[in-house]
C-alpha positions in Angstrom: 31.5 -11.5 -12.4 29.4 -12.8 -15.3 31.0 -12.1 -19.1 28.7 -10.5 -21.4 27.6 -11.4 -24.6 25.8 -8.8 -26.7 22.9 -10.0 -29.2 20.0 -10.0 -27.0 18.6 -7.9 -24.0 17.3 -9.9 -21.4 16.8 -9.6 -18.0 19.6 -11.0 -16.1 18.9 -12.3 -12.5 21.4 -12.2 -10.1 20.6 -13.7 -6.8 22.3 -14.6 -3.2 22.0 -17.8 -1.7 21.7 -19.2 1.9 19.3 -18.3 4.9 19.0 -14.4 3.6 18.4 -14.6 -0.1 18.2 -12.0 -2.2 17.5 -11.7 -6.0 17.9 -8.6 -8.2 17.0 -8.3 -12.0 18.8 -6.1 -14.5 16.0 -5.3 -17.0 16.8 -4.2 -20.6 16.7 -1.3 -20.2 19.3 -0.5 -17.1 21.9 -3.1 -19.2 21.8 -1.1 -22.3 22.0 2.4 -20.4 25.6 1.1 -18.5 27.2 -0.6 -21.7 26.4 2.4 -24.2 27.5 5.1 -21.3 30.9 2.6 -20.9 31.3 2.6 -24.6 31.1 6.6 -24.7 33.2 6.4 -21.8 36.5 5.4 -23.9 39.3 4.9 -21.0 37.7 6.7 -18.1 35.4 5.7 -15.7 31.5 6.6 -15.6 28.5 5.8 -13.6 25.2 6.8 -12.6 22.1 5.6 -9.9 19.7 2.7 -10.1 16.4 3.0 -10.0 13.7 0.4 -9.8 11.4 -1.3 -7.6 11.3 -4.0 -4.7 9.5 -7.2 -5.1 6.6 -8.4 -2.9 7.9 -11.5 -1.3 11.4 -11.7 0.0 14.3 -9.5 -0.6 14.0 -8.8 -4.7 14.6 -5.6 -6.7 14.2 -4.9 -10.4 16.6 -2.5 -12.2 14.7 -0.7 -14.4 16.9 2.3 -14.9 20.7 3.0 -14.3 20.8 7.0 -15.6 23.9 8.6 -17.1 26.6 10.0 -15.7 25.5 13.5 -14.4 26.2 16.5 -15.2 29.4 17.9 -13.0 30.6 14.1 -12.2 34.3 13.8 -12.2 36.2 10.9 -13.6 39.9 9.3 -14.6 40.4 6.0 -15.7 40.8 4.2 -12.2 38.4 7.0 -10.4 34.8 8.0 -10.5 33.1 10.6 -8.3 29.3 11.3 -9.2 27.7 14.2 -8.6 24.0 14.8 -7.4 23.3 17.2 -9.9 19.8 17.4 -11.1 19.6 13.8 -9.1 16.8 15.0 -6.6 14.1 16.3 -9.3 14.5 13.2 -11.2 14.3 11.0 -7.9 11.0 12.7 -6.7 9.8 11.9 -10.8 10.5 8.2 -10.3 8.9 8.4 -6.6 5.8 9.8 -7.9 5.9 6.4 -10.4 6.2 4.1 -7.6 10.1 3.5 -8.4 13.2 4.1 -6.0 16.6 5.1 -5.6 18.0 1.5 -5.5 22.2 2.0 -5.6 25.1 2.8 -7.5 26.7 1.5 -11.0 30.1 2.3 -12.8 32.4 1.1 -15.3 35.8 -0.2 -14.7 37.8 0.4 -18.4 39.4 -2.6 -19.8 39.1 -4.1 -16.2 37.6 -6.4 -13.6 34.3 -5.2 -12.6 35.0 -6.9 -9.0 34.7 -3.6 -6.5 37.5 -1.8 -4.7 38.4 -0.8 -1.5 37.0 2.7 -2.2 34.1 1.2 -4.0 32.9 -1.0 -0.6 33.5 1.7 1.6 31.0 4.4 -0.5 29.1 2.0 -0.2 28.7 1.0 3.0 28.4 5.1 4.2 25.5 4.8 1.5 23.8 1.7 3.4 24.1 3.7 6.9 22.9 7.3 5.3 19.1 7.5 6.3 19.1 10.3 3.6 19.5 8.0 0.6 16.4 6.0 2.5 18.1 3.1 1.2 18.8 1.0 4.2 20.2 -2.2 1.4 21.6 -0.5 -2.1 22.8 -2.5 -4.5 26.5 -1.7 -6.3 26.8 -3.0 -10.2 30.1 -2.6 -11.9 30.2 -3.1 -15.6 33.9 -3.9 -16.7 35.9 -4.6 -19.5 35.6 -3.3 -23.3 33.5 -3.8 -26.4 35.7 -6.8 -26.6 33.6 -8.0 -24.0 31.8 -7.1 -21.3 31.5 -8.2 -17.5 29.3 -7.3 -15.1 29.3 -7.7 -10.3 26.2 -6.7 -8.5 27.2 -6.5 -5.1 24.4 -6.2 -2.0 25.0 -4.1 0.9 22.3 -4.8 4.0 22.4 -5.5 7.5 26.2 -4.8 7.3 27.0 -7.2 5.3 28.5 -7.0 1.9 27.2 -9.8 -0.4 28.3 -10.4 -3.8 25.2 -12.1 -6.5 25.8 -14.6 -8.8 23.9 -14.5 -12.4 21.6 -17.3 -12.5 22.2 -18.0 -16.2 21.8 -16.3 -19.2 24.5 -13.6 -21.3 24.6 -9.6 -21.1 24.9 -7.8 -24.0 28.7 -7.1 -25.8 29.7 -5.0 -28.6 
């Protein structure tokens, strides 16, 4: 869990260490999208997909996108449950521009972004559904408030759940 400081947007790396490394960037672009949908969201939760691209050595992804909440998505302040509404025609847009469904973000209000029980096991049923053809999806949770924001990216492949650590830098606040 990384705190969040607002004046600049740049990408944040967050990588895994040891024999299986993994690094994943949160571009710009994907950061703003979660901390202005969490600032609309008041004191209920919200979330969305990632989309992005893989890397071209070793395990890395870019963020590029993390969409709204969509449309028909139910939520409550310690609950989210996103729907797939209008999910698939956007999806086969990004496929056609070389991107990908890459995982999962929401917004814990006023709380740690650190994932729950629930959050792990969704999850997990994501990494084993061969219709997501996302065999390793990635779970960011943005938490806290405009006070200050905090932010988890969590790994889920080979059945193992890894949690990334930022390799420097802030996230936007405010």
């Amino acid at each position: 869990m990384e705190a969040l400081n607002v004046p600049t947007l740049e990408p944040q790396e967050f990588i895994a260490t040891g024999d299986e490394g993994a690094s994943v960037w949160l571009g710009p672009a994907a950061i703003q999208g979660m901390i202005a949908a969490a600032s609309a969201a008041g004191k209920k939760e919200t979330g969305g997909i990632l989309i992005g691209r893989y890397g071209p050595i070793g395990w890395v992804a870019d963020v590029l996108e993390a969409t709204p909440q969509p449309e028909g998505s139910l939520a409550g302040w310690a609950w989210f449950q996103r729907s797939g509404q209008g999910l698939a025609e956007l999806l086969r847009q990004r496929w056609e521009a070389g991107l990908h469904y890459l995982g999962e973000w929401h917004y814990h209000p006023d709380a740690s972004p650190s994932p729950s029980h629930s959050d792990l096991s969704a999850m997990q049923a994501i990494a084993r559904d061969r219709s997501y053809l996302c065999p390793s999806p990635l779970l960011v949770i943005i938490g806290g408030s405009r006070a200050g924001w905090r932010i988890s990216v969590t790994l889920f492949r080979n059945g193992a759940t890894t949690a990334l650590v930022n390799s420097g830098g802030a996230l936007p606040a405010g």
